[in-house]
VOBA-1610 file (N, C-alpha, C; in pm, whole numbers, padded with zeros to 5 digits, always signed):
BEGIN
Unk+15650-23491+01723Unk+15632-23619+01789Unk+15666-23732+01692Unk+15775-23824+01701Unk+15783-23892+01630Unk+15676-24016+01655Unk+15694-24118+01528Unk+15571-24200+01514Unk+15627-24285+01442Unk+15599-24426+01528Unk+15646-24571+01465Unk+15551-24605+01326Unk+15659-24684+01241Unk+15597-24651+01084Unk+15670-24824+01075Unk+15620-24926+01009Unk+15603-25031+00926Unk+15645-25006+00816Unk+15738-25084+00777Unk+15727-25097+00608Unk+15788-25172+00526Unk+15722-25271+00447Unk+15752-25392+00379Unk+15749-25330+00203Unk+15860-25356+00147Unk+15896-25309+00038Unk+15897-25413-00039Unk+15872-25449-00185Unk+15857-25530-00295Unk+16049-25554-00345Unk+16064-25672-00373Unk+16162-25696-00441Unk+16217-25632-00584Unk+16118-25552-00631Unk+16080-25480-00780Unk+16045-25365-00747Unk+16080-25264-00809Unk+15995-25142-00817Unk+15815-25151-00833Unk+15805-25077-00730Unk+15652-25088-00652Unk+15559-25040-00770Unk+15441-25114-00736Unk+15350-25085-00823Unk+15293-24962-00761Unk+15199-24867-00812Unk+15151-24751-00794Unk+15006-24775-00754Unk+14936-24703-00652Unk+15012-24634-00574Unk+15074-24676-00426Unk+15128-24681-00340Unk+15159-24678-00223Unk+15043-24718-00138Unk+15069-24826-00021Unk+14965-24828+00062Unk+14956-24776+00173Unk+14865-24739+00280Unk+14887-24683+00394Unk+14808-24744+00486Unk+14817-24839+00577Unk+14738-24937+00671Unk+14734-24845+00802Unk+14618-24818+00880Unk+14579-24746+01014Unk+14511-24819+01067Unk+14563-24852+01199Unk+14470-24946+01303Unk+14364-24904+01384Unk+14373-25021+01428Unk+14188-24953+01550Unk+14265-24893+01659Unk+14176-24914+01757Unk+14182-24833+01905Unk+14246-24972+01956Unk+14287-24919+02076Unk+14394-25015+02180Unk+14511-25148+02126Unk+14524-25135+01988Unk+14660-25177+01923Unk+14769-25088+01823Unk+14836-25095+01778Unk+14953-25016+01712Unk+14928-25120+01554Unk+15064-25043+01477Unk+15105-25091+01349Unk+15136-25271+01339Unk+15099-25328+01452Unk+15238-25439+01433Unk+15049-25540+01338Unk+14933-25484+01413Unk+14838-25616+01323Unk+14864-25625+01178Unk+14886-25515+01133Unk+14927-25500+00969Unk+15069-25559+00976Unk+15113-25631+01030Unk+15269-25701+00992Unk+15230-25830+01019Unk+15221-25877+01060Unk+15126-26030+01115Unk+15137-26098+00966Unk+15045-26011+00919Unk+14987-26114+00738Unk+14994-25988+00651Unk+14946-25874+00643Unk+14852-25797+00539Unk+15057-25732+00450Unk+15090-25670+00548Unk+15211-25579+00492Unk+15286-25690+00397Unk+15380-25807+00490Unk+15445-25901+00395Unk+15355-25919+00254Unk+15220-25963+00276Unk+15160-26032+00177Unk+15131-25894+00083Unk+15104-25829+00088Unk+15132-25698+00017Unk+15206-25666-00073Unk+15348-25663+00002Unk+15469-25675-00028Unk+15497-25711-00138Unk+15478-25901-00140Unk+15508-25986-00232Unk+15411-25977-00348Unk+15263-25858-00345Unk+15222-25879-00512Unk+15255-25747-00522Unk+15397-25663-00482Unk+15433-25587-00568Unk+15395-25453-00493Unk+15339-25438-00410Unk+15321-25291-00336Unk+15409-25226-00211Unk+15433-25102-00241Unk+15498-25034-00119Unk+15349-25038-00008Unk+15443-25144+00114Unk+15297-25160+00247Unk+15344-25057+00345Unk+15263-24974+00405Unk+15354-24876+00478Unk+15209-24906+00634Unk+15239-24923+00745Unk+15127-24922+00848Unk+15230-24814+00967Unk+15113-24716+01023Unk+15159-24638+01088Unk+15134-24632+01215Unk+15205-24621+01341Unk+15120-24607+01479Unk+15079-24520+01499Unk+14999-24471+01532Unk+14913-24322+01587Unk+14994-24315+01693Unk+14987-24164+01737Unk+15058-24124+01863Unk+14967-24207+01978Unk+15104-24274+02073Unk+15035-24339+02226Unk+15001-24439+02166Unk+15069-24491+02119Unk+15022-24645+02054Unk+15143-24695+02003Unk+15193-24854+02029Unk+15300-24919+02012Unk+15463-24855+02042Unk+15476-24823+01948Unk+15652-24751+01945Unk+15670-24612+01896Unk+15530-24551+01899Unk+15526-24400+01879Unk+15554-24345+02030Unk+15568-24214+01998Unk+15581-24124+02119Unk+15411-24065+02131Unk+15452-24066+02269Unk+15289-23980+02323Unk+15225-24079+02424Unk+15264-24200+02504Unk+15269-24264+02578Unk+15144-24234+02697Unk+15283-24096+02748Unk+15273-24073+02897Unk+15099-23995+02864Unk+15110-23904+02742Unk+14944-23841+02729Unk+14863-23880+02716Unk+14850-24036+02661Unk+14770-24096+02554Unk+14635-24074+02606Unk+14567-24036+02750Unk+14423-23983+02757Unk+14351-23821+02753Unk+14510-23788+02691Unk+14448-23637+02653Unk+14457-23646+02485Unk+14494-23745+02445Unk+14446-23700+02272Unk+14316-23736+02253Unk+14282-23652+02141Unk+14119-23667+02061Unk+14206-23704+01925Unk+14030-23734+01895Unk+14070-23810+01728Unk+14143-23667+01636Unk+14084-23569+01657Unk+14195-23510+01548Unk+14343-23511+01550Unk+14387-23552+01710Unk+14505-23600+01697Unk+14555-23671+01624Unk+14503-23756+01601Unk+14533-23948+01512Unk+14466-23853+01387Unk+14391-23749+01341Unk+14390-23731+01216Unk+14531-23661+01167Unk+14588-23552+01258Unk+14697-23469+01213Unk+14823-23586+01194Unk+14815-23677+01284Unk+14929-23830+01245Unk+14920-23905+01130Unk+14781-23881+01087Unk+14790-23936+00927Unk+14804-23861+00858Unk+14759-23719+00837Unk+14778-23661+00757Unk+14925-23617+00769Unk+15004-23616+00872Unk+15142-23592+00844Unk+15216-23754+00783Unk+15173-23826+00857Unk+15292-23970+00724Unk+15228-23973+00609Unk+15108-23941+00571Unk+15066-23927+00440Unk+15168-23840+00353Unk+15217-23711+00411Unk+15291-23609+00360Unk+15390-23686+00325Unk+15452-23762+00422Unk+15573-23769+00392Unk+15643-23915+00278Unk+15508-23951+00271Unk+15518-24096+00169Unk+15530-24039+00009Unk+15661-24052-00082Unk+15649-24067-00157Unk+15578-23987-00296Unk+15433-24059-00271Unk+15287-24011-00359Unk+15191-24051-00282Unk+15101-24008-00323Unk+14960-24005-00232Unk+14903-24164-00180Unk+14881-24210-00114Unk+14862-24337-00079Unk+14689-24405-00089Unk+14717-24537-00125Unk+14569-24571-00111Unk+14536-24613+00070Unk+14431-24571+00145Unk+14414-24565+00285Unk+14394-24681+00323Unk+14382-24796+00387Unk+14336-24898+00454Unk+14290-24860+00605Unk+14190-24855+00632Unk+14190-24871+00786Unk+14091-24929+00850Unk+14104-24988+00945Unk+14069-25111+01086Unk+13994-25063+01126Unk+13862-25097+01154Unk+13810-24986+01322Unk+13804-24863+01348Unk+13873-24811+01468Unk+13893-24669+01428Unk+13958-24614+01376Unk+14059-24672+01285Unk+14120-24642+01178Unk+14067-24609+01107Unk+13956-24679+01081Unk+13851-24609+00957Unk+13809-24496+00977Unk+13754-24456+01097Unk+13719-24316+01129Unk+13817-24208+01131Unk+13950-24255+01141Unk+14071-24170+01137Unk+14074-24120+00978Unk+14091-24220+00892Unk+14061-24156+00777Unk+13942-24075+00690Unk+13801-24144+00768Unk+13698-24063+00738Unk+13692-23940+00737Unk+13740-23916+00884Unk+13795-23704+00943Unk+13872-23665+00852Unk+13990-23775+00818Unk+14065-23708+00688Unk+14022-23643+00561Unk+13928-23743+00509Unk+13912-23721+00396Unk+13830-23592+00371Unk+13767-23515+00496Unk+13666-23411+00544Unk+13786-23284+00479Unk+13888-23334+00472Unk+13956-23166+00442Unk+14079-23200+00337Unk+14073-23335+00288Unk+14170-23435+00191Unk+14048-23508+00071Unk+14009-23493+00014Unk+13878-23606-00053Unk+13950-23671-00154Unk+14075-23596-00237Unk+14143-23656-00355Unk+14243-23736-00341Unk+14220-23865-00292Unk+14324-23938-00272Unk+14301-24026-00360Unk+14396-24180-00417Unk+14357-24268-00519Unk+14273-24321-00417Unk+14217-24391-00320Unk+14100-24512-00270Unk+14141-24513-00137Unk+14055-24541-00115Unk+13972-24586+00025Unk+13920-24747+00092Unk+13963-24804+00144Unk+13967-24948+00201Unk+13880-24933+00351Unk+13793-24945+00372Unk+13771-24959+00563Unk+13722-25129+00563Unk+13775-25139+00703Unk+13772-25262+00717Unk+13674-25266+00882Unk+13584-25326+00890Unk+13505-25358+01012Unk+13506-25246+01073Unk+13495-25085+00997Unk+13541-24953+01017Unk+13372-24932+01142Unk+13445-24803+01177Unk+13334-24703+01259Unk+13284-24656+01207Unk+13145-24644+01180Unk+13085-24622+01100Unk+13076-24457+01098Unk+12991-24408+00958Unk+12982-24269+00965Unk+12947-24193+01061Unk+12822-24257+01109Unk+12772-24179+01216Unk+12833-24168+01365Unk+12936-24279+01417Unk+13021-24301+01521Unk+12937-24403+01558Unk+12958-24452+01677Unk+12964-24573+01764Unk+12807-24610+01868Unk+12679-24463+01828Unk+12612-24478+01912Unk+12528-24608+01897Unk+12521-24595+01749Unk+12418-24732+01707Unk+12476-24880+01747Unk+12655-24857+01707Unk+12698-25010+01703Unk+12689-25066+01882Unk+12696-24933+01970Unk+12762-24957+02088Unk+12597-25026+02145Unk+12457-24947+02106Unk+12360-24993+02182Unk+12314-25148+02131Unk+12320-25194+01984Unk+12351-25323+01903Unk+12411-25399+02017Unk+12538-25388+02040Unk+12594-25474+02131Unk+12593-25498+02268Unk+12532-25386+02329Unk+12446-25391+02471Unk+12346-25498+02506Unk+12279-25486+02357Unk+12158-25543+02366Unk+12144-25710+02325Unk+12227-25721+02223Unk+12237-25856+02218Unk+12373-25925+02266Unk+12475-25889+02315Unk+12543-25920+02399Unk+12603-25822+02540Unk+12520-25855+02610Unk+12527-25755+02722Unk+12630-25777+02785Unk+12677-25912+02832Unk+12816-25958+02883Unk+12923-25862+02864Unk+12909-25941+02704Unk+13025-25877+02626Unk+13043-25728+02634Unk+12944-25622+02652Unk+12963-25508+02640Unk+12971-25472+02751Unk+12912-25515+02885Unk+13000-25487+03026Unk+13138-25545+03018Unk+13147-25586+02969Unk+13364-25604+02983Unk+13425-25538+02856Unk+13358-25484+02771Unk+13403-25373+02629Unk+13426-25289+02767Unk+13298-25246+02796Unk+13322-25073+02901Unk+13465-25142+02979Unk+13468-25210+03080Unk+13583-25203+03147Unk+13717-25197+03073Unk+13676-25254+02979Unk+13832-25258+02904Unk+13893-25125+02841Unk+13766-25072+02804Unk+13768-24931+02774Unk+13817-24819+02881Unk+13751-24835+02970Unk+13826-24795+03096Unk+13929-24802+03173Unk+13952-24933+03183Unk+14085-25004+03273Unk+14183-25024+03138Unk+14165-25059+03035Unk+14261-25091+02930Unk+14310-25250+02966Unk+14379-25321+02942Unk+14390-25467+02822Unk+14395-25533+03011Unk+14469-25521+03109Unk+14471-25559+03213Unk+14333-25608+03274Unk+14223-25586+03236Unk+14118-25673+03254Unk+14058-25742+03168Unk+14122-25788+03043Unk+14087-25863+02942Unk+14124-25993+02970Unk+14094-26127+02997Unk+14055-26204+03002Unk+14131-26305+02859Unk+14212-26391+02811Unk+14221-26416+02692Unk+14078-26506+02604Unk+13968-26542+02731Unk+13841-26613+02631Unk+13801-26502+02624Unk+13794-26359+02705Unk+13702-26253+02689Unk+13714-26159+02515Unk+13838-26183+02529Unk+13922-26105+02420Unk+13879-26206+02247Unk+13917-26351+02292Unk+13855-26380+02189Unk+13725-26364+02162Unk+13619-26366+02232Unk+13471-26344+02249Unk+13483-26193+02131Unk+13552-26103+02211Unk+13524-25977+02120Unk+13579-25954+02002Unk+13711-26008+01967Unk+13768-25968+01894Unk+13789-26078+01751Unk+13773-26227+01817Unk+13799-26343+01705Unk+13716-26464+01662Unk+13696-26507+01498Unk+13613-26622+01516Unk+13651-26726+01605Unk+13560-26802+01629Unk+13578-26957+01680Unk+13699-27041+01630Unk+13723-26994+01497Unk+13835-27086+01458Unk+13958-27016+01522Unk+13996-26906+01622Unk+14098-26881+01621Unk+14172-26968+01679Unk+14355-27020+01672Unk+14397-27142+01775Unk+14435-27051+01871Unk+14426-27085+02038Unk+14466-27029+02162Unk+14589-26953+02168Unk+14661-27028+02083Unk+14816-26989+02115Unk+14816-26855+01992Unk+14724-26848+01915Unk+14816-26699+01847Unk+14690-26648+01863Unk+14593-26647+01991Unk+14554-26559+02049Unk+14633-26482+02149Unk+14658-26578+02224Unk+14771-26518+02332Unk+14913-26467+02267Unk+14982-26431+02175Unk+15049-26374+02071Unk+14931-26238+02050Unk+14843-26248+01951Unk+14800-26112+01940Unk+14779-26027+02082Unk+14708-26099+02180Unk+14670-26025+02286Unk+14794-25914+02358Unk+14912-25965+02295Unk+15043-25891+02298Unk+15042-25748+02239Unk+14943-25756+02162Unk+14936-25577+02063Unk+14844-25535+02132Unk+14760-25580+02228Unk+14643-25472+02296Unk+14748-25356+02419Unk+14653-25262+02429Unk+14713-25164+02510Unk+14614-25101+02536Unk+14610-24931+02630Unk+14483-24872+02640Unk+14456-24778+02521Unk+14378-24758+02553Unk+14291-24609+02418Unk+14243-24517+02529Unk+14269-24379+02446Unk+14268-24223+02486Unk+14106-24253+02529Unk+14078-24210+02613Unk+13909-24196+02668Unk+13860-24146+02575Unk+13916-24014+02542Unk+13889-23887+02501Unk+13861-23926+02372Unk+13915-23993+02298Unk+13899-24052+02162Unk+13749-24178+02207Unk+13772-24250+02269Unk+13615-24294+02276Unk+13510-24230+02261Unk+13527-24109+02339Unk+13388-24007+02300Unk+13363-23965+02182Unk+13489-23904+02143Unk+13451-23889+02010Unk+13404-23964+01886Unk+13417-24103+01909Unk+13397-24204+01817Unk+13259-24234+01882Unk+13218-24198+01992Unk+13057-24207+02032Unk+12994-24097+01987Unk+12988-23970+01941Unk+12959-23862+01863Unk+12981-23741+01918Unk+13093-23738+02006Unk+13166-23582+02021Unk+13251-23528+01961Unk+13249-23621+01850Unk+13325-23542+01777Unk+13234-23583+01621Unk+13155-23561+01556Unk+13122-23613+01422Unk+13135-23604+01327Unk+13128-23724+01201Unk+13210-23711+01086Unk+13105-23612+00992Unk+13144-23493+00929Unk+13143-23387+00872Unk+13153-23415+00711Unk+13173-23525+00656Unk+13186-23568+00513Unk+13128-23572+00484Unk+13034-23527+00315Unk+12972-23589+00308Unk+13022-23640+00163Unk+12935-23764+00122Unk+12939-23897+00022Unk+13001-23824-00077Unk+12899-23707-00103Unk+12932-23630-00283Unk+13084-23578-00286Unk+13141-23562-00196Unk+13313-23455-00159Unk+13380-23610-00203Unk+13378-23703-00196Unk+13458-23814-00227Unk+13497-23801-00376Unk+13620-23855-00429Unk+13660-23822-00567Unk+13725-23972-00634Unk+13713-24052-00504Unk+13771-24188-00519Unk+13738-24321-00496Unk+13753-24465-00558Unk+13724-24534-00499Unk+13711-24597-00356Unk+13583-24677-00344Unk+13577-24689-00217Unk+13582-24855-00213Unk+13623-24929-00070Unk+13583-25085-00097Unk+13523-25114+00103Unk+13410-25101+00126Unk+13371-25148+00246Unk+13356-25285+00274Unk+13436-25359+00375Unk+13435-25465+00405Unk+13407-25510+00603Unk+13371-25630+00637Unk+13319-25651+00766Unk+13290-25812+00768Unk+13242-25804+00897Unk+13273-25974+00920Unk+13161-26020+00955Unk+13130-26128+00942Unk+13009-26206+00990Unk+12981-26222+01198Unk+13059-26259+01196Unk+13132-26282+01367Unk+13173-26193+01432Unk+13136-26056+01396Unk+13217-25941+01482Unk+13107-25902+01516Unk+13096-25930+01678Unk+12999-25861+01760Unk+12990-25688+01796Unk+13105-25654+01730Unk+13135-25475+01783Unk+13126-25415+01696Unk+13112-25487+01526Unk+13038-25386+01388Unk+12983-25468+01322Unk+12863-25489+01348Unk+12774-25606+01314Unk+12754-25569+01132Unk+12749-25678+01058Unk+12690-25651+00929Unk+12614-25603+00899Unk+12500-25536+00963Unk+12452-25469+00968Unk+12475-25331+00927Unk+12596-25257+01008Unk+12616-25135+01050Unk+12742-25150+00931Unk+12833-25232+00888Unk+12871-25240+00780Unk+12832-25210+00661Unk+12714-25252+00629Unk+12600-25272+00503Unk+12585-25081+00501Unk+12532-25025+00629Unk+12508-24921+00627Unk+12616-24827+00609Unk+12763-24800+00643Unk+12814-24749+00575Unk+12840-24746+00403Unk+12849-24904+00436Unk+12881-24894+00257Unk+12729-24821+00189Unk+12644-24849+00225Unk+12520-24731+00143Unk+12523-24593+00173Unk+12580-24562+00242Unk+12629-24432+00298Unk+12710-24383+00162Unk+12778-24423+00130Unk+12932-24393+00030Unk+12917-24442-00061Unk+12763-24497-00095Unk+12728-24572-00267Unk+12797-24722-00281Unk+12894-24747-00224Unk+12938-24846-00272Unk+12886-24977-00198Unk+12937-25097-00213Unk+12866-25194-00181Unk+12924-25330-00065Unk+12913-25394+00040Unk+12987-25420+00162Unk+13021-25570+00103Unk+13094-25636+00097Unk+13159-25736+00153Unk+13155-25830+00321Unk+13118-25902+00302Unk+13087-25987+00425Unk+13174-26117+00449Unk+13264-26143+00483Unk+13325-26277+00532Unk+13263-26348+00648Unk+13237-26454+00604Unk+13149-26518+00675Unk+13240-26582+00801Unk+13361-26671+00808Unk+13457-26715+00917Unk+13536-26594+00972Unk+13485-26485+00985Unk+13588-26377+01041Unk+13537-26313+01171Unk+13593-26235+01249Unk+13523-26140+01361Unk+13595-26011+01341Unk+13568-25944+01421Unk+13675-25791+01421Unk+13763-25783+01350Unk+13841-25888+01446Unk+13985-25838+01400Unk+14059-25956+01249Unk+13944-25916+01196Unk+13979-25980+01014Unk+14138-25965+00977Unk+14234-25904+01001Unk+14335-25923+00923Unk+14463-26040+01063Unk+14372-26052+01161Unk+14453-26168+01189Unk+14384-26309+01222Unk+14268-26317+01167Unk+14198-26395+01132Unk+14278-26515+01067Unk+14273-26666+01076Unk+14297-26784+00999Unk+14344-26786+00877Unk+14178-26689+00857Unk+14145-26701+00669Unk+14154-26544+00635Unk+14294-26476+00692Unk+14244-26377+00667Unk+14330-26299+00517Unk+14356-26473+00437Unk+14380-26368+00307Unk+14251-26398+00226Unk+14138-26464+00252Unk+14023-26404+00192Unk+14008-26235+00193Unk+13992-26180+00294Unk+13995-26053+00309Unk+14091-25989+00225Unk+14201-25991+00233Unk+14342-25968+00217Unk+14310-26016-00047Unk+14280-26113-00041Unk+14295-26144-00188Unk+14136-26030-00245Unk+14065-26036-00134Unk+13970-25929-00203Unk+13997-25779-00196Unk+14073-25755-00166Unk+14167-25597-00119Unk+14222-25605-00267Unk+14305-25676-00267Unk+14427-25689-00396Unk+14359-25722-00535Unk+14239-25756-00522Unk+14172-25781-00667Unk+14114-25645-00715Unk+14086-25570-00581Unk+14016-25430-00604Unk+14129-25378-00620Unk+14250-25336-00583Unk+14313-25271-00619Unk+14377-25287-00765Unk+14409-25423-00822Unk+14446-25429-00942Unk+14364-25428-01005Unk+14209-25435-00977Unk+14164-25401-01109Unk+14065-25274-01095Unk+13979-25220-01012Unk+13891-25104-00997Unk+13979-24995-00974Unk+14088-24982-00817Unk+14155-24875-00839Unk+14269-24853-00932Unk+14324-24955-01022Unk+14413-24959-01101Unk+14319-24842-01250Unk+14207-24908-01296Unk+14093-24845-01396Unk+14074-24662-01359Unk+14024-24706-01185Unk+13999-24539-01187Unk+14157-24423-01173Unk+14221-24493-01169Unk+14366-24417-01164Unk+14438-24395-01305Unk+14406-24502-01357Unk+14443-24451-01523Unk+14359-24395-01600Unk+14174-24359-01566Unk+14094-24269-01673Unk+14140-24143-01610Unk+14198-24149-01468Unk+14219-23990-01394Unk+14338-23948-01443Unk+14421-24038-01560Unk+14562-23945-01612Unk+14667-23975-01534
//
C-alpha cells in the first residue's frame, strides 16, 4: 500500500538524526507542512511527516473503517524502515499512540516527542473529562466521530480544536485537512486495543508536551503521561489541540528544537 510521505530537506547536509512527524486522527501529513517541517528544515534537519493509510494522499481510502491501530503501527514502522537512519518520532494525538504501540516491539530509537498525545492508558479518562465539563462539545466530538468532518461546523471545529486567538480565515484553510477516522481505530484508542509498554523498556529520550486550551487532552491527562514515562510535561498556555497550527506555534516548535539540540543531541553522543 503505498503512503503519502512529506519532506523538507536542509540546504546543508542534515544534522543527525532524521525526523519523523505522525498525525492525529481525521487529518493527514499536510499539519506538519503548515509551520513544523519548513521550520525544521531551516535549523538543519531532515523533516519527514507521513500519512497513515486512509488519510490524505495515501492509499486505503475506500477501507479506511476496517483499519485498527496496528494498522497505522505497521505504516510507521514500515517508513521508519525505509528512512535513511533511525528517526527521532514526533507525534500529534493519535499519533502519539501510533508510536507508543511502536515502541512496544521498537524501544531503541534516538527520542520520542508526543504532542497533546493519547495518553497511555487510551481515551477512557480524557473522553469522560470532556463529557463532563464540556458536554456540548463532546456531543458533536461523537458525531463527528461518526459522520466524519461533514458535520463540523467551522465555530464547532474551532471550539475543539483551536485557541481563541485563531484568525477565521486559516481556520477555514485548516478545516481543509479534516476527513473521517477508521471507527475501528476509535475503539481502540478507547481501550480495545491497550498500550502494552511499559516506562522501564524505553532506552530514549522523551519530551511530553500539551496545551492549556485543549479541551480533548486536558493538562491534566498530559501531566499524567509525562509521569507515566518519568519525564516532565510542558504546558503552553495560548494553544489548544491542534498546537502545531496554532499562531504561536513556534513556541512549541523552538521548545522541540532546544530539546533536540541539546538533551537528544547529549544522549546520542554518550550512546556512541
Amino acid at each position: 500500500m503505498k503512503l503519502a510521505q512529506i519532506s523538507r530537506l536542509p540546504d546543508t547536509a542534515p544534522k543527525p538524526p532524521p525526523l519523523l512527524f505522525v498525525h492525529g486522527a481525521f487529518t493527514d501529513a499536510r499539519i506538519w507542512d503548515a509551520h513544523f517541517l519548513p521550520y525544521f528544515a531551516r535549523q538543519g534537519y531532515a523533516a519527514h511527516a507521513v500519512s497513515l493509510r486512509g488519510h490524505g494522499f495515501s492509499e486505503g481510502h475506500e477501507q479506511l473503517h476496517r483499519w485498527r491501530l496496528r494498522d497505522y503501527v505497521a505504516d510507521l514502522a514500515r517508513t521508519v524502515a525505509d528512512l535513511p537512519a533511525p528517526p527521532v518520532l514526533i507525534g500529534h494525538s493519535m499519533g502519539g499512540m501510533v508510536i507508543q504501540k511502536y515502541l512496544e516491539t521498537h524501544p531503541k530509537i534516538p527520542a520520542v516527542a508526543l504532542m497533546a498525545s493519547v495518553p497511555p492508558q487510551g481515551l477512557l479518562t480524557s473522553n469522560l473529562h470532556m463529557a463532563m465539563r464540556y458536554p456540548f462539545l463532546f456531543q458533536q466530538m461523537a458525531l463527528f466521530s461518526l459522520f466524519g468532518p461533514t458535520l463540523g461546523s467551522p465555530d464547532m471545529m474551532h471550539r475543539l480544536l483551536f485557541s481563541r486567538e485563531m484568525p477565521t480565515a486559516k481556520l477555514r484553510e485548516y478545516i481543509d485537512y479534516m476527513q473521517a477516522e477508521s471507527q475501528l481505530v476509535s475503539l481502540d484508542l478507547a481501550g480495545m486495543d491497550p498500550l502494552r509498554l511499559k516506562p522501564q523498556q524505553l532506552q530514549c529520550p522523551m519530551l511530553v508536551q500539551g496545551a492549556q486550551q485543549d479541551v480533548f487532552i486536558s493538562p491534566s491527562i498530559v501531566r499524567q503521561t509525562a509521569r507515566f514515562y518519568g519525564s516532565e510535561a510542558q504546558i503552553f498556555p495560548n494553544m489548544a489541540h491542534a498546537m502545531m497550527l496554532e499562531e504561536n506555534w513556534r513556541e512549541a516548535a523552538d521548545s522541540l528544537l532546544h530539546w533536540l539540540d541539546q538533551v537528544v543531541a547529549t544522549h546520542l553522543a554518550a550512546a556512541g
